[in-house]
DRENTOR-452569 format. One record per residue (C-alpha): residue number from 1; residue in one letter; chain; x, y, z. Coordinates in steps of 0.02 Angstrom, whole numbers, padded with zeros to 5 digits. Example, Ala and Ser with C-alpha at 12.3 -4.5 7.8 and 13.67 -1.06 7.14 Angstrom:
# residues 2
REC    nr   rest   kette       xx       yy       zz
REC     1      a       A    00615   -00225    00390
REC     2      s       A    00684   -00053    00357
//
This chain:
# residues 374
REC    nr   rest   kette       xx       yy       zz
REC     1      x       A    00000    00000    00000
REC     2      x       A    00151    00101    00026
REC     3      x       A    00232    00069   -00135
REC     4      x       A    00092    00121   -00216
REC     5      x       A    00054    00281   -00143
REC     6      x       A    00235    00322   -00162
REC     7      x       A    00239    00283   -00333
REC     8      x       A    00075    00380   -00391
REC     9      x       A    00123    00539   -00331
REC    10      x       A    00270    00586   -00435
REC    11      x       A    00153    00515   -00597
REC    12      x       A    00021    00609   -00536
REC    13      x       A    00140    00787   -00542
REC    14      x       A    00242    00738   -00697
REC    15      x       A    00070    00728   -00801
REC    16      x       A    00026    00896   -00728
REC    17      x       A    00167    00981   -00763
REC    18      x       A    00143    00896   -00925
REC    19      x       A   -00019    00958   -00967
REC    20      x       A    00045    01148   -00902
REC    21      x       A    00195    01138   -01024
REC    22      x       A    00071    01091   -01161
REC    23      x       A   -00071    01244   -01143
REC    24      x       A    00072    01363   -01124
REC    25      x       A    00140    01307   -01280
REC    26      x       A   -00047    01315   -01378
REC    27      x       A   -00078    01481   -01292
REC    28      x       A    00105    01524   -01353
REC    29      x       A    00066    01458   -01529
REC    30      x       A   -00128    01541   -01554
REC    31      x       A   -00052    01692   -01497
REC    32      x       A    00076    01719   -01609
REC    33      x       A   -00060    01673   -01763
REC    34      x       A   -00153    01827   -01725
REC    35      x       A   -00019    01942   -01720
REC    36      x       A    00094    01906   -01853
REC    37      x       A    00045    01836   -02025
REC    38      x       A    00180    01786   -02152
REC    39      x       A    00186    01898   -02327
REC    40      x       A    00178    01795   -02493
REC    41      x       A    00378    01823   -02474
REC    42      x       A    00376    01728   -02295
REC    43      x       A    00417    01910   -02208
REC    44      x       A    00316    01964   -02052
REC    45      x       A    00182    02120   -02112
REC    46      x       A    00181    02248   -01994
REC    47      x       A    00032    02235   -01852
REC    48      x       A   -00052    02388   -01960
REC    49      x       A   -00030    02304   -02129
REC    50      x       A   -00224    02275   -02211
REC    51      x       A   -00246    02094   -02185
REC    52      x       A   -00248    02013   -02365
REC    53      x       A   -00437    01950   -02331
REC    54      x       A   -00486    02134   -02323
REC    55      x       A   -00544    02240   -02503
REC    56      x       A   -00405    02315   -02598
REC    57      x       A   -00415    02482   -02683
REC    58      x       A   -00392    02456   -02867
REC    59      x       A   -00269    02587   -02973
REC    60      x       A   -00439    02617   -03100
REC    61      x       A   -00541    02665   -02964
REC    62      x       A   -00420    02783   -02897
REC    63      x       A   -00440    02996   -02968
REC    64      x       A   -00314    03041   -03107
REC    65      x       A   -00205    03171   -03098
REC    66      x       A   -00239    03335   -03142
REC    67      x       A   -00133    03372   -03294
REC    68      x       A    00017    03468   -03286
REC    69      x       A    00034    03670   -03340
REC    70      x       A    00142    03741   -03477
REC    71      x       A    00221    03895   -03537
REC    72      x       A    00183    03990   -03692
REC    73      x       A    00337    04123   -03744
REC    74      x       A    00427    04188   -03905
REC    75      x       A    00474    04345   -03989
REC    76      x       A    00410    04496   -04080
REC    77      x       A    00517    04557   -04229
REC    78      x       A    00508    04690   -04337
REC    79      x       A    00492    04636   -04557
REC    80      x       A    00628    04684   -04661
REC    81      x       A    00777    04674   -04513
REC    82      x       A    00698    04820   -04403
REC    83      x       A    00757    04707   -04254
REC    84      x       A    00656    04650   -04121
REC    85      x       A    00467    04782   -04066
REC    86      x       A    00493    04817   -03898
REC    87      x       A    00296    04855   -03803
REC    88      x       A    00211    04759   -03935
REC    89      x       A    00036    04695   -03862
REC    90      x       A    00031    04514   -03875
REC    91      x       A   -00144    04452   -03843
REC    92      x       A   -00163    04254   -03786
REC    93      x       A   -00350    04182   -03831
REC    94      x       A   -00435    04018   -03780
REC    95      x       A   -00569    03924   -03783
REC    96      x       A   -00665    03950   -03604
REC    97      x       A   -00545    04091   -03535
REC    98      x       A   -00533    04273   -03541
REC    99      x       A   -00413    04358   -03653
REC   100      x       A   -00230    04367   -03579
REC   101      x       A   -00134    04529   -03632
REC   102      x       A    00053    04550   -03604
REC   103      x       A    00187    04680   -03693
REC   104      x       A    00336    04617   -03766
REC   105      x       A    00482    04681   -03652
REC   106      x       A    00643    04756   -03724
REC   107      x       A    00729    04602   -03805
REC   108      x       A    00555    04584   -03895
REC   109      x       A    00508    04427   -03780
REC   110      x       A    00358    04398   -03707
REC   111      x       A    00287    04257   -03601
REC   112      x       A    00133    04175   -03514
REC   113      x       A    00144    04040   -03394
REC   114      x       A    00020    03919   -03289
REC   115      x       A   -00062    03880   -03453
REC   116      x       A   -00163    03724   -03464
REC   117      x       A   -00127    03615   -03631
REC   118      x       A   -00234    03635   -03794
REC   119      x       A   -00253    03765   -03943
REC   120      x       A   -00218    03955   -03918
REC   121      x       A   -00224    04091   -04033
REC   122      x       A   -00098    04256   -04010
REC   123      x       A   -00146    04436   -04091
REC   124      x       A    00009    04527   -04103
REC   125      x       A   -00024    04733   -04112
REC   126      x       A    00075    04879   -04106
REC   127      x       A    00037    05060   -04162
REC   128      x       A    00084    05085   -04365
REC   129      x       A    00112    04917   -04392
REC   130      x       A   -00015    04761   -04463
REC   131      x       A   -00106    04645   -04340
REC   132      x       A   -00029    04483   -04359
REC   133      x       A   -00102    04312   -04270
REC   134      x       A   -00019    04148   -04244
REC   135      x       A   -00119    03972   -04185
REC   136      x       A   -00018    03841   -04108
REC   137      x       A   -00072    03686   -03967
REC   138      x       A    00030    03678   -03812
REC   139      x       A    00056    03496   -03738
REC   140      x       A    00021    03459   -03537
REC   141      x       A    00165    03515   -03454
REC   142      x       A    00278    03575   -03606
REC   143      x       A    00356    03744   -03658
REC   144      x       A    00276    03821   -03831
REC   145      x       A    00419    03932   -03904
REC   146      x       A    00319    04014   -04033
REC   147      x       A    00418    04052   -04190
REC   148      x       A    00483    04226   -04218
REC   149      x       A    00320    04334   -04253
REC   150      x       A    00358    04478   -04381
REC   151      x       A    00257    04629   -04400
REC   152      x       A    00263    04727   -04558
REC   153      x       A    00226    04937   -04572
REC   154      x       A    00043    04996   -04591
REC   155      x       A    00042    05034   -04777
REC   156      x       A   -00004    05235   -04810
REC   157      x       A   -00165    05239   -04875
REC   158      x       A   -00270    05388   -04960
REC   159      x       A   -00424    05372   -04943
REC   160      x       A   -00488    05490   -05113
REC   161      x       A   -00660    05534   -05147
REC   162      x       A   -00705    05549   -05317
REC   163      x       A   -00861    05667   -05378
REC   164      x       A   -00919    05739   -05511
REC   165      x       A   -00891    05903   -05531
REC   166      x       A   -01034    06053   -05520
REC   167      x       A   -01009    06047   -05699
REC   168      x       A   -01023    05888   -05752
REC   169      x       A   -01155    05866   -05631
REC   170      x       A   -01250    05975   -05745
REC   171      x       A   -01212    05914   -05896
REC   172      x       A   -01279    05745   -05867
REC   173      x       A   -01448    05837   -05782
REC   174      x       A   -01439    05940   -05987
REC   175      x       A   -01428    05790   -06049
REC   176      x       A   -01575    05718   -05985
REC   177      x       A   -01700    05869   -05987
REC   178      x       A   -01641    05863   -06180
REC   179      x       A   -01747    05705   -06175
REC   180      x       A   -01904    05764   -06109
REC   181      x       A   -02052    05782   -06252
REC   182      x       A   -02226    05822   -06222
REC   183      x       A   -02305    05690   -06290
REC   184      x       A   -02157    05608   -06340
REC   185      x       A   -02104    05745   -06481
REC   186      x       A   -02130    05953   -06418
REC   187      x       A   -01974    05985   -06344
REC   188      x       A   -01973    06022   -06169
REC   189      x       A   -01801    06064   -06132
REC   190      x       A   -01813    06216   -05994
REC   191      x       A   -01902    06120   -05875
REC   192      x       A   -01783    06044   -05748
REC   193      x       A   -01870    05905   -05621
REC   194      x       A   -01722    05911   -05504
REC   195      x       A   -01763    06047   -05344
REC   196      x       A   -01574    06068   -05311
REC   197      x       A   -01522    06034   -05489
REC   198      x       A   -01350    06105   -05528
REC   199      x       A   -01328    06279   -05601
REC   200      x       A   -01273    06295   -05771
REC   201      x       A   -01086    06379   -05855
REC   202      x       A   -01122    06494   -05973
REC   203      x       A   -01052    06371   -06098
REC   204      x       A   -01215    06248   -06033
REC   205      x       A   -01329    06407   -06058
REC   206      x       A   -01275    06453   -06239
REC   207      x       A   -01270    06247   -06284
REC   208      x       A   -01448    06221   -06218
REC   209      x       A   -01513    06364   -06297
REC   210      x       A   -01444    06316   -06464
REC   211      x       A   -01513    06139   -06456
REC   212      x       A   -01682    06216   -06418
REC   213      x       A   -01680    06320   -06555
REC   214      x       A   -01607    06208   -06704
REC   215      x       A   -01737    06071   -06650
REC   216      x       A   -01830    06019   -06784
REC   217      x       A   -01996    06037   -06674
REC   218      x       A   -01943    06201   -06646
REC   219      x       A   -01918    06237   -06830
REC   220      x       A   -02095    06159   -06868
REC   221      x       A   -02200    06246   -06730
REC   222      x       A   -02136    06424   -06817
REC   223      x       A   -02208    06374   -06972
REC   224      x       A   -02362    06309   -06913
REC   225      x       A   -02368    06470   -06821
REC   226      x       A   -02334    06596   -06975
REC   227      x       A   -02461    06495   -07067
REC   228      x       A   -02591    06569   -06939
REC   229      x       A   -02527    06707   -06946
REC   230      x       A   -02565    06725   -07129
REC   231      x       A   -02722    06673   -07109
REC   232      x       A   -02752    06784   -06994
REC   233      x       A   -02693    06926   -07110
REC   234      x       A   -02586    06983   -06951
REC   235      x       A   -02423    07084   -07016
REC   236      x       A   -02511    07119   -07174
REC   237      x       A   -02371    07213   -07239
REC   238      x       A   -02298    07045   -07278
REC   239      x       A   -02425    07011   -07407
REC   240      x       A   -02503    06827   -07451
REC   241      x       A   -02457    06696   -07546
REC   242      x       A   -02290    06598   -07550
REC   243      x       A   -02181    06753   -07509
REC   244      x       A   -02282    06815   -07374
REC   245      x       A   -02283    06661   -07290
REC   246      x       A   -02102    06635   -07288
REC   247      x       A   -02088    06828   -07218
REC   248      x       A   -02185    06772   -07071
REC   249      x       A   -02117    06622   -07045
REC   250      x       A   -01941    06699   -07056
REC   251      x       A   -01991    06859   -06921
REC   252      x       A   -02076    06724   -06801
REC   253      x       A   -01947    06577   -06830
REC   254      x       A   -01812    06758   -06775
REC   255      x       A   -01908    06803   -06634
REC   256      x       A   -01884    06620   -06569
REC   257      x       A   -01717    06616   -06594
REC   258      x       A   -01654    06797   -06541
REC   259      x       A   -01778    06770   -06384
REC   260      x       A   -01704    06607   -06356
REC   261      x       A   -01524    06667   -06333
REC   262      x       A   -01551    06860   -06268
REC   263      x       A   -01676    06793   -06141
REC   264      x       A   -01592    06621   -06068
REC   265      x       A   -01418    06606   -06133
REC   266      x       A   -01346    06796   -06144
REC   267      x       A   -01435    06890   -06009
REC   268      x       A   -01423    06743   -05894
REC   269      x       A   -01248    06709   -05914
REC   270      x       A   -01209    06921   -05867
REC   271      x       A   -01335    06913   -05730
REC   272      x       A   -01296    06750   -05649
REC   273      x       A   -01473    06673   -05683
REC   274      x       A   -01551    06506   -05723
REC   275      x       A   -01652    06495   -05872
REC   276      x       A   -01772    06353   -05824
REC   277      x       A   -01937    06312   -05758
REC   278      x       A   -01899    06221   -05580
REC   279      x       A   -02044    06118   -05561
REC   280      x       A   -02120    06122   -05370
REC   281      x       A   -02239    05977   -05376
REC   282      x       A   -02273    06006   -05174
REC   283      x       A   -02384    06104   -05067
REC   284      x       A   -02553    06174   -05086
REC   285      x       A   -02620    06197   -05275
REC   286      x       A   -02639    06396   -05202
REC   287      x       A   -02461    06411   -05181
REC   288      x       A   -02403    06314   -05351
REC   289      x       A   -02517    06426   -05443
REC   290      x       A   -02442    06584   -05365
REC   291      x       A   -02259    06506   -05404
REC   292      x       A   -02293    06465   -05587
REC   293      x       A   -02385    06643   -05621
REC   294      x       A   -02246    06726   -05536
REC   295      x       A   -02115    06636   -05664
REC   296      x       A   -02121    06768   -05789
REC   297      x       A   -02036    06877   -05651
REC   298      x       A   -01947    06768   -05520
REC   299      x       A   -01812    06646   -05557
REC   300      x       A   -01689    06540   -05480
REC   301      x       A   -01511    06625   -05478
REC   302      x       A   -01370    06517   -05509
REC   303      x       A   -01332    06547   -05325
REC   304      x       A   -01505    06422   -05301
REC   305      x       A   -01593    06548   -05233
REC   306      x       A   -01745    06644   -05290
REC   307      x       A   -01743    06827   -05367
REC   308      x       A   -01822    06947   -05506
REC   309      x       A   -01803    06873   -05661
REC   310      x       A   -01720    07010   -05755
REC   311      x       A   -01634    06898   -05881
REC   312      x       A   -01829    06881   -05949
REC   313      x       A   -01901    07067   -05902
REC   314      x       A   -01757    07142   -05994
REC   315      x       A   -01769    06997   -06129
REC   316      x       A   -01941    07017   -06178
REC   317      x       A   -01886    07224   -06220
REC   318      x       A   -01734    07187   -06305
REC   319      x       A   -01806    07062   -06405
REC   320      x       A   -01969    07160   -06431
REC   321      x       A   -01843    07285   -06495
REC   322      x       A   -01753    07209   -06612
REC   323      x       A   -01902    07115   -06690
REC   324      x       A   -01971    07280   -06714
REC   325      x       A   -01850    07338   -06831
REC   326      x       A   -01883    07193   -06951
REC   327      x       A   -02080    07225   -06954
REC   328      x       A   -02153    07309   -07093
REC   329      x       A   -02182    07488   -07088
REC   330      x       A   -02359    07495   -07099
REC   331      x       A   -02371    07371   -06925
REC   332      x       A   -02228    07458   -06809
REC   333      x       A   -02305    07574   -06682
REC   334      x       A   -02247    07617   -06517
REC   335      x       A   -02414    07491   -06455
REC   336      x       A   -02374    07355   -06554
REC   337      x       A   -02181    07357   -06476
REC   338      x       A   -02263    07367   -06287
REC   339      x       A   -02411    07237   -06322
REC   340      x       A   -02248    07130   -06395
REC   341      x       A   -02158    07157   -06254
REC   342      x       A   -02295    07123   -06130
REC   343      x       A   -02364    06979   -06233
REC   344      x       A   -02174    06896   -06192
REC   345      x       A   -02210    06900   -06022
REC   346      x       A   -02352    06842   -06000
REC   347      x       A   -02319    06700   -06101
REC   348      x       A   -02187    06657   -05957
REC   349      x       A   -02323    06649   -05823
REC   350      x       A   -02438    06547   -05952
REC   351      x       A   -02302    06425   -05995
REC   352      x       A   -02260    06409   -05793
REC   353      x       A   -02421    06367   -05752
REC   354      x       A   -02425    06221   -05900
REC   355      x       A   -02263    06156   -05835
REC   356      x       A   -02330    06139   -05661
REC   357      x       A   -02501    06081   -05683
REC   358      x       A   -02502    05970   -05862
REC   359      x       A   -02337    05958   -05941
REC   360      x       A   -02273    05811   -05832
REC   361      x       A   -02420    05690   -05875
REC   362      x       A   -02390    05693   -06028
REC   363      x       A   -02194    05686   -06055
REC   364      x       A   -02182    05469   -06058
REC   365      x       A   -01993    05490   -06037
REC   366      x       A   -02016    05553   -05849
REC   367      x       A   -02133    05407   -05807
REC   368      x       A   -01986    05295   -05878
REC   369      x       A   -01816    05347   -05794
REC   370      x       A   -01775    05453   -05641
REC   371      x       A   -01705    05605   -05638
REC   372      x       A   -01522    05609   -05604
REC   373      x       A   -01471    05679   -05453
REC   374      x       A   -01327    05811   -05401
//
């Protein structure tokens, strides 16, 4: 009984001290598995490593990087070896962004920095010399050196003006009154439709009244005249038949003529008048009537404005007068030189008020073409 008890108590302590070595070695072990944790490599990770079970950020996922600035810079030259423009204003343009404006220093350079990549556009300007403009791309994060940028001179220009004279102004305005028929054939060539038409040389006076009176119109409204005349038995001193027609004709085809050129080409051209018939076409028919009645003894002056026609009052008696010399004996008397006399001028206020009131509607060539303008 002895021997036994003796023997079980060292067994009894050797498995215990067993069993103690053997959970201090687990704890030992587990312990050291949550702690440390071998890399693919068989290195420890660090205790703040991400375990390999947890997610992993992927490089696609992650933001990219905003892309890097640049620098635009070059020079500004002068054409033709003038060297390099010093305070030339260099203009930088892009899409999205306000205009940049920098002046080229005194080596000519210029510069602008912080500039994100893509297209530009410089405007190169300096005073008396040509815009010039250059287009180029800059790259993320490069340097653009623009190529030299030349500017040439401003060219002189003169800017000339080219217009017709007063005098040719008024030619072409002869030209077409010398177009203007009643009834497309009686010659209407002292009427003038233009308000502010241009005055006439005395050269334009002298032509016009020659073309009025060398018109065959002209030429045929004497004769049809004299032949009433004749009819009439008026000048008798001329006689009838063949030779006293032609004496009539000849003394009325004289009185147009020396009338034509005393009253609106010689007189006028002393006295500084217009010859024509300024049609008015406006206002009340009150005042038209007044201003054609009164055209026997107003006219325009070649100033353009409005005085007493003495080119025609003086006219009508010089012309009376010299008429009168050429009439036969038994018909001159001091009443038939006045009622002559008068006659002309009231045939000024009788043709005015035709010219205002009927001659337009019915000249075609007005209805057809404009009037030319000063």
């Amino acid at each position: 009984m002895s021997l036994r008890r003796n023997v079980r108590g060292p067994v009894l302590r050797a498995g215990g001290w067993i069993a103690l070595s053997l959970s201090l070695l687990c704890f030992g072990f587990c312990s050291n598995g949550v702690t440390q944790s071998q890399s693919p490599t068989g290195s420890p990770r660090d205790a703040g490593a991400p375990s390999q079970l947890g997610p992993v950020a992927s490089d696609a996922a992650r933001p990219p990087n905003a892309q890097a600035k640049g620098t635009i810079s070059g020079t500004v030259t002068v054409q033709g070896g003038g060297g390099v423009a010093v305070g030339a204003q260099v203009r930088l343009t892009r899409d999205g962004q306000a205009p940049e404006d920098v002046l080229s220093n005194d080596d000519g350079e210029y510069s602008f920095a912080n500039q994100p990549p893509g297209p530009f556009q410089l405007t190169v300007t300096a005073t008396g010399f040509e815009t010039k403009t250059f287009s180029g791309n800059l790259d993320s994060g490069g340097v653009f050196i623009v190529p030299a940028i030349e500017i040439e001179v401003t060219r002189a220009t003169t800017e000339v003006k080219v217009s017709a004279s007063v005098e040719e102004v008024a030619e072409e305005q002869i030209k077409y009154q010398e177009q203007q028929r009643v009834l497309g054939f009686i010659p209407n060539f002292y009427a003038s439709y233009v308000p502010d038409a241009a005055p006439l040389n005395p050269r334009q006076k002298f032509e016009l009244a020659w073309k009025s009176v060398t018109d065959p119109m002209t030429i045929v409204g004497a004769g049809f005249l004299a032949g009433i005349y004749q009819a009439a038995d008026e000048y008798g001193g001329y006689g009838q038949g063949a030779e006293g027609y032609f004496k009539r004709f000849g003394a009325t085809y004289g009185s147009v003529f020396i009338g034509t050129f005393i009253d609106s080409a010689v007189l006028t051209s002393l006295l500084k008048q217009d010859p024509r018939y300024f049609y008015r076409g406006t206002g009340t028919k009150k005042s038209r009537l007044m201003y054609a009645l009164a055209n026997s003894v107003m006219c325009k002056g070649d100033n353009k404005k409005y005085q007493v026609n003495y080119s025609a009052i003086a006219g009508s008696f010089i012309t009376s007068g010299i008429t009168f010399a050429y009439t036969p004996a038994s018909d001159r008397t001091t009443s038939l030189y006045f009622q002559s006399t008068l006659t002309r001028i009231a045939i000024g206020s009788v043709a005015g008020l035709f010219q205002e009131f009927v001659v337009k509607g019915l000249t075609p060539h007005l209805k057809k073409n404009p009037t030319p303008q000063p």
